[in-house]
C-alpha positions as CSV (number, residue, x, y, z in Angstrom):
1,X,-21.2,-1.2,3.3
2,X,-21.0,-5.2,3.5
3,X,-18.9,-6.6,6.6
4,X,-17.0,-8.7,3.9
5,X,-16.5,-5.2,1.9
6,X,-15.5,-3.4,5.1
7,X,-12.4,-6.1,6.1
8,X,-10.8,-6.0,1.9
9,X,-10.6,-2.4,2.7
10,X,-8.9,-2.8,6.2
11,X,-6.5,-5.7,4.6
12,X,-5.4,-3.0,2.0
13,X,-4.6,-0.5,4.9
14,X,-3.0,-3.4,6.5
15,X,-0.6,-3.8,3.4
16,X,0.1,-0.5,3.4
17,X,0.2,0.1,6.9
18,X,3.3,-3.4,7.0
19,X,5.1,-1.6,3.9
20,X,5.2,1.9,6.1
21,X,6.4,-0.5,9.3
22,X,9.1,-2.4,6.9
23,X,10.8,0.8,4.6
24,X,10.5,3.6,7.7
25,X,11.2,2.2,10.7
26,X,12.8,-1.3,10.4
27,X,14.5,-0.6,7.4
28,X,18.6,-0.7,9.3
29,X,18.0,-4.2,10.5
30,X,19.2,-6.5,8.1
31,X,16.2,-9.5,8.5
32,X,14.5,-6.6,6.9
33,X,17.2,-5.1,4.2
34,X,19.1,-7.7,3.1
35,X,15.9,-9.6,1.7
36,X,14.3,-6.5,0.1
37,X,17.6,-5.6,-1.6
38,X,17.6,-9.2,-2.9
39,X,14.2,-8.2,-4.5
40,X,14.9,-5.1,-6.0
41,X,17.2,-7.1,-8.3
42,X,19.7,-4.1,-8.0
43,X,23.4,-4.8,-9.7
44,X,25.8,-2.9,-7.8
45,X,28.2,-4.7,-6.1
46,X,28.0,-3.1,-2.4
47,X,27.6,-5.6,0.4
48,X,24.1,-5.2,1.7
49,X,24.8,-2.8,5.1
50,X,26.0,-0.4,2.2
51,X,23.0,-0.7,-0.1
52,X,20.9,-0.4,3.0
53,X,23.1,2.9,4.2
54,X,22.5,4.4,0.7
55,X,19.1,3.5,0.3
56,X,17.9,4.2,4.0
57,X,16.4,8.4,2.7
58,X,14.3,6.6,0.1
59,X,13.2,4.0,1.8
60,X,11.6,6.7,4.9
61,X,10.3,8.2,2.3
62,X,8.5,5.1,0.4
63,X,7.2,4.3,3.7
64,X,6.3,7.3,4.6
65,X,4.2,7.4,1.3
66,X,2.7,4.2,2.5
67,X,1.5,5.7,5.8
68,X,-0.7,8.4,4.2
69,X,-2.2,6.0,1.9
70,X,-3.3,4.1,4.7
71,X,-4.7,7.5,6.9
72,X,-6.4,8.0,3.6
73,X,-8.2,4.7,4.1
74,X,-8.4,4.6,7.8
75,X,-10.2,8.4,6.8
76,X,-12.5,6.5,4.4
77,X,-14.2,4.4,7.1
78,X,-14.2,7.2,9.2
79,X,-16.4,9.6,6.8
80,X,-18.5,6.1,6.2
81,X,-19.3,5.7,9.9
82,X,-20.2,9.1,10.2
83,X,-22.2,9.0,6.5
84,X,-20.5,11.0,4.7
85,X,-20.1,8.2,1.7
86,X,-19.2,10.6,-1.0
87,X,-16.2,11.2,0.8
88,X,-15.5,8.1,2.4
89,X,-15.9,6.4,-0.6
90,X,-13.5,8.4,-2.4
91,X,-10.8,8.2,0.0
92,X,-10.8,4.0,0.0
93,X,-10.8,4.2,-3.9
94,X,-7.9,6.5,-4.2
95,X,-6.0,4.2,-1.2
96,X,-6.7,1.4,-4.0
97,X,-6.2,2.9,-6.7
98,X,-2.9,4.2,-5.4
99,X,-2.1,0.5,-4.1
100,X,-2.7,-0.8,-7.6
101,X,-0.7,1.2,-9.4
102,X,2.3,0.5,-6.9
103,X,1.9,-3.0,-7.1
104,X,2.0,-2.7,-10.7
105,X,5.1,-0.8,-10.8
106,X,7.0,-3.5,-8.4
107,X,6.0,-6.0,-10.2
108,X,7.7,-4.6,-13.2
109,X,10.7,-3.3,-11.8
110,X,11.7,-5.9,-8.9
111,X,11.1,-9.5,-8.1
112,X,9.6,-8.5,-5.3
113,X,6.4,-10.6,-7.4
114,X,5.1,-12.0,-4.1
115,X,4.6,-8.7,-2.3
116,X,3.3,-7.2,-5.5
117,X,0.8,-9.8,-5.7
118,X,-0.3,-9.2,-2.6
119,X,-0.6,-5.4,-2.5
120,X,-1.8,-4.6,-6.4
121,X,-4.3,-7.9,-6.4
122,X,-5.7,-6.8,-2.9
123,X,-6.0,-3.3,-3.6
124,X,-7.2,-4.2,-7.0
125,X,-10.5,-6.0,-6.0
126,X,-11.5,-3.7,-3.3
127,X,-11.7,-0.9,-6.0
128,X,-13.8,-2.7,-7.5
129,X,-16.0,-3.9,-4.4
130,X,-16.2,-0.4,-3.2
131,X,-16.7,1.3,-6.6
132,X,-20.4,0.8,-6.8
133,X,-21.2,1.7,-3.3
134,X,-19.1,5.4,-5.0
135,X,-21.8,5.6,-7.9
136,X,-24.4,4.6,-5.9
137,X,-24.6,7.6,-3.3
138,X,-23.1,10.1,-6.1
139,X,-25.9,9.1,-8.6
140,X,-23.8,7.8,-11.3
């Protein structure tokens, strides 16, 4: 696996891995709250601590979601160093594939453009940079 190859898969665990840091565990403070409600262009009239209070069980879980996507990539490299590439392999591309789709799916239901940008596009070109290192060791 290319250096170059190896750090876009390491960015998109980053992503993840930020996501899991910003909906889990810093999710009460308001720096972090108050701007992602903003994003998820969401019409009830609460003040933000209430949105935030209401919201706090789903966003654990979205982060939480977040932090086994990026085991599943950190798991990838792992089964790489060790070469075992099928496996590897398969782990990064469902960590993109996974990331695509969510960045997809904010993009289309928030403003949150920017961070969709940055976590579909990102995972959506290292699927396709690891993809043929996945057909090559599985003969395809």
């Amino acid at each position: 696996m290319k250096p170059i190859d190896k750090a876009f898969v390491i960015f998109v665990i980053f992503v993840h891995l930020m996501f899991f840091l910003l909906e889990a565990l810093l999710w009460t403070f308001p720096t972090v709250n108050q701007p992602l409600i903003t994003l998820l262009n969401n019409p009830v009239s609460l003040d933000f601590p209430t949105q935030a209070a209401a919201l706090k069980n789903l966003f654990v879980n979205q982060g939480f979601y977040n932090l086994f996507l990026s085991v599943a990539g950190i798991a990838g490299l792992y089964f790489v160093e060790k070469k075992k590439f099928s496996e590897g392999y398969v782990l990064m591309l469902f960590l993109c594939f996974a990331g695509t789709g969510a960045g997809i799916v904010l993009a289309l239901s928030t403003k949150a453009y920017i961070l969709a940008l940055i976590q579909g596009l990102s995972a959506a070109v290292t699927f396709f940079k690891i993809l043929p290192y996945y057909k090559t060791v599985n003969n395809l």
